[in-house]
N, CA, C and O atoms as a GROMACS GRO file, in nm:
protein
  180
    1UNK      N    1   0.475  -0.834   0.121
    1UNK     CA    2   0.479  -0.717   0.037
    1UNK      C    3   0.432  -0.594   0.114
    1UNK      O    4   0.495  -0.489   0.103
    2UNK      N    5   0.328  -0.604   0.189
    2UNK     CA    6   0.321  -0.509   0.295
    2UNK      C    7   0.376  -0.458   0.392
    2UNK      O    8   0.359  -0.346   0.440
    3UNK      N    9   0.410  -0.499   0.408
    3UNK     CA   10   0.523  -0.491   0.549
    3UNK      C   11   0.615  -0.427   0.493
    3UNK      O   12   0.655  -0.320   0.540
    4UNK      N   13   0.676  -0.490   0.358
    4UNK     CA   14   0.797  -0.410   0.302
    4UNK      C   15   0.837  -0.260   0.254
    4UNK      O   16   0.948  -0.207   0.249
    5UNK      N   17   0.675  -0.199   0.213
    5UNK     CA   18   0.621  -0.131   0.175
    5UNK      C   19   0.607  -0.027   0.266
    5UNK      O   20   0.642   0.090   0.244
    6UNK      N   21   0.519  -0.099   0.439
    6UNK     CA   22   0.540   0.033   0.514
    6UNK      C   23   0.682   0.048   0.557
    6UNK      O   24   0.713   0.152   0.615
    7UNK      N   25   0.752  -0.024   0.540
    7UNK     CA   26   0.896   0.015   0.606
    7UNK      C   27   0.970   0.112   0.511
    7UNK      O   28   1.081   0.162   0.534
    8UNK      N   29   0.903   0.129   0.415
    8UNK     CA   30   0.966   0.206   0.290
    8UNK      C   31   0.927   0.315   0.284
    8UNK      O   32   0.953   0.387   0.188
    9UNK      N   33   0.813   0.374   0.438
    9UNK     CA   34   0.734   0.498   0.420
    9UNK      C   35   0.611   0.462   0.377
    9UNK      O   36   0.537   0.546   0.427
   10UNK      N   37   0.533   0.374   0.304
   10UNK     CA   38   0.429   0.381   0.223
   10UNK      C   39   0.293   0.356   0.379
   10UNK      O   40   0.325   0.290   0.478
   11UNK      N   41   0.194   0.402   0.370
   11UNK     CA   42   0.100   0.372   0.491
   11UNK      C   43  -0.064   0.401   0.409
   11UNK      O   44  -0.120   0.473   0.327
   12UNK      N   45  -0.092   0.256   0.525
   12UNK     CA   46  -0.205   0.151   0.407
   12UNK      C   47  -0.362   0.252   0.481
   12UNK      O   48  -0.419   0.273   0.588
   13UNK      N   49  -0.371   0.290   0.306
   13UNK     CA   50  -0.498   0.424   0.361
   13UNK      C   51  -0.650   0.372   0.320
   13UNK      O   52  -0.747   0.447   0.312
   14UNK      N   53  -0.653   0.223   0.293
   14UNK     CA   54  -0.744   0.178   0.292
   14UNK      C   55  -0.820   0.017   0.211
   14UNK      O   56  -0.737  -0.019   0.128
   15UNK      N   57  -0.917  -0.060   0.211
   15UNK     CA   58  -0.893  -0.191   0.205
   15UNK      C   59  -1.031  -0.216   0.102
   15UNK      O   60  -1.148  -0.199   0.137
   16UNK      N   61  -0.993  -0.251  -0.006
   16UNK     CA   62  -1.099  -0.298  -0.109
   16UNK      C   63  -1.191  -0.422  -0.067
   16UNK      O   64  -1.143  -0.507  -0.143
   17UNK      N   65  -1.259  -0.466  -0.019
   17UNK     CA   66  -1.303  -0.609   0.035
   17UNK      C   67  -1.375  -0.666  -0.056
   17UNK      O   68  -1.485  -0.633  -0.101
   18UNK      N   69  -1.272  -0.800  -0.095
   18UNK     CA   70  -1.349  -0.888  -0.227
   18UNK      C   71  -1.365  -0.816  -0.316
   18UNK      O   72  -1.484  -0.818  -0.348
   19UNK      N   73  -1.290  -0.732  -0.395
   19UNK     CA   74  -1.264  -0.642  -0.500
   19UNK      C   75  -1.206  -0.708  -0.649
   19UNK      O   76  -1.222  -0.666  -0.764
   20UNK      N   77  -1.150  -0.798  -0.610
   20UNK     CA   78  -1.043  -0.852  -0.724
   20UNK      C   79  -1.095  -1.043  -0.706
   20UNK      O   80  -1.084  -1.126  -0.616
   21UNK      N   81  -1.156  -1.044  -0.854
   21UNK     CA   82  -1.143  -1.182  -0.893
   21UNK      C   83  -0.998  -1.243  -0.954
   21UNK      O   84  -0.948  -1.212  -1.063
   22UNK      N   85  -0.952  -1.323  -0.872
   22UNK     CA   86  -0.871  -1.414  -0.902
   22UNK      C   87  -0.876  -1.538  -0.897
   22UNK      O   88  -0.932  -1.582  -0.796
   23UNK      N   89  -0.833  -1.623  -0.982
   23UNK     CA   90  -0.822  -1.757  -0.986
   23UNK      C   91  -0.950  -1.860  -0.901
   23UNK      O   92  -0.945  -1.960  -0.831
   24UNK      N   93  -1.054  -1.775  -0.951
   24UNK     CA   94  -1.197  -1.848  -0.896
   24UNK      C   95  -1.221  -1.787  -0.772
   24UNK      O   96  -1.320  -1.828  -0.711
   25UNK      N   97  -1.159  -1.708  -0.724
   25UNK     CA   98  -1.221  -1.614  -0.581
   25UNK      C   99  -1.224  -1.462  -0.550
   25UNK      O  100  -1.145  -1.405  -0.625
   26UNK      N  101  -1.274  -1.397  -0.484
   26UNK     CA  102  -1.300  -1.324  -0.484
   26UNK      C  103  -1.136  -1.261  -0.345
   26UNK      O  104  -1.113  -1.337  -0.251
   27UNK      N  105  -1.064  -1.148  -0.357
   27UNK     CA  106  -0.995  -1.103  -0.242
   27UNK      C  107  -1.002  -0.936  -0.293
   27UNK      O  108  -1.042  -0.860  -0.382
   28UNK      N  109  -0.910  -0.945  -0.126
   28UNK     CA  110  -0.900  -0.764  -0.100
   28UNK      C  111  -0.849  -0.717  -0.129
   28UNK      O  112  -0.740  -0.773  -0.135
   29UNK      N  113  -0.849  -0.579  -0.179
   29UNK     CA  114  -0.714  -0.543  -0.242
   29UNK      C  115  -0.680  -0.384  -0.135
   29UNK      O  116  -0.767  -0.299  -0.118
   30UNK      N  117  -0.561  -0.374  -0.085
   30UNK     CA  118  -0.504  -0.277   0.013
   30UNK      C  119  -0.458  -0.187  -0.075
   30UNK      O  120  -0.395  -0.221  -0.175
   31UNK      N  121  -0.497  -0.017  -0.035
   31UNK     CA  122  -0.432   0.088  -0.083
   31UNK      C  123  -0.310   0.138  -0.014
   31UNK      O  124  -0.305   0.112   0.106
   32UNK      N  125  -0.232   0.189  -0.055
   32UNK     CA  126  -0.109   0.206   0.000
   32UNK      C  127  -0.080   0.359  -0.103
   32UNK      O  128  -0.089   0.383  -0.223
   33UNK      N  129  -0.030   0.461   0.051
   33UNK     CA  130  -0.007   0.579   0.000
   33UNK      C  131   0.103   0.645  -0.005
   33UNK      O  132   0.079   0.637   0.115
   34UNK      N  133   0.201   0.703  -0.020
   34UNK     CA  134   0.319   0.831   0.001
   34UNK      C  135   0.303   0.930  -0.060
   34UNK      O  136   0.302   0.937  -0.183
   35UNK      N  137   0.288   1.021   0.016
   35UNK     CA  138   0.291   1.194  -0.008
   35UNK      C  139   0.474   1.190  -0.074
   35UNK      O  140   0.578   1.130  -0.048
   36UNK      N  141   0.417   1.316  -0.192
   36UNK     CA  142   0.551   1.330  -0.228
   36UNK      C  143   0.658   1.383  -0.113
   36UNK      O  144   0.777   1.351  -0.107
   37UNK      N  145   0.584   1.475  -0.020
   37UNK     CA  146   0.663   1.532   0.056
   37UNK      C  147   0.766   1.455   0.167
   37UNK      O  148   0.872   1.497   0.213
   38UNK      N  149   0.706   1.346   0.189
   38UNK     CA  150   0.734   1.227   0.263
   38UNK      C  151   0.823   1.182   0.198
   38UNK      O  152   0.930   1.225   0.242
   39UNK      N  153   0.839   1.105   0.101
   39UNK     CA  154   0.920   1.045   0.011
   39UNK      C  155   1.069   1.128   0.005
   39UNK      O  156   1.172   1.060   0.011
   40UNK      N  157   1.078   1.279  -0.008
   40UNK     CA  158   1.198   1.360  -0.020
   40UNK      C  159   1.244   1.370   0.123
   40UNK      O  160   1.357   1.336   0.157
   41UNK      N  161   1.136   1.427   0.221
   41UNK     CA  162   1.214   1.402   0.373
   41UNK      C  163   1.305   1.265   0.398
   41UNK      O  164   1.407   1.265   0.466
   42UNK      N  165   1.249   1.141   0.329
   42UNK     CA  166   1.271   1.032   0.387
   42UNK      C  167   1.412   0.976   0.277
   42UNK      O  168   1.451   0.859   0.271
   43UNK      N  169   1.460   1.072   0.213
   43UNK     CA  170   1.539   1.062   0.094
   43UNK      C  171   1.685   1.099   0.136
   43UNK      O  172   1.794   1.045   0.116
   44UNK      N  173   1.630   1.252   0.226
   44UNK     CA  174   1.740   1.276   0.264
   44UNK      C  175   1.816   1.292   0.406
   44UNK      O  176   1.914   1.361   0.434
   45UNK      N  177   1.744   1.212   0.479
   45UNK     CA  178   1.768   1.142   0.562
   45UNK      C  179   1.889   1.035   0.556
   45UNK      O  180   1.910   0.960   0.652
   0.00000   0.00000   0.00000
């Protein structure tokens, strides 16, 4: 899902560590950003 994400423009601006209980454990959760401005350059391209 990451990977897919930066290839789509999106770039990972930062990392929750052990943030999110799931299914009996504790994981990280990654922020992922795009400027609107980015998104329209990369539109019309």
């Amino acid at each position: 899902m990451l990977r897919s994400a930066e290839r789509n423009g999106f770039v990972r601006e930062g990392v929750l560590r052990s943030s999110s209980w799931v299914l009996g454990e504790f994981l990280d959760e990654v922020l992922l950003g795009l400027l609107a401005e980015d998104w329209k350059r990369a539109t019309r391209s």
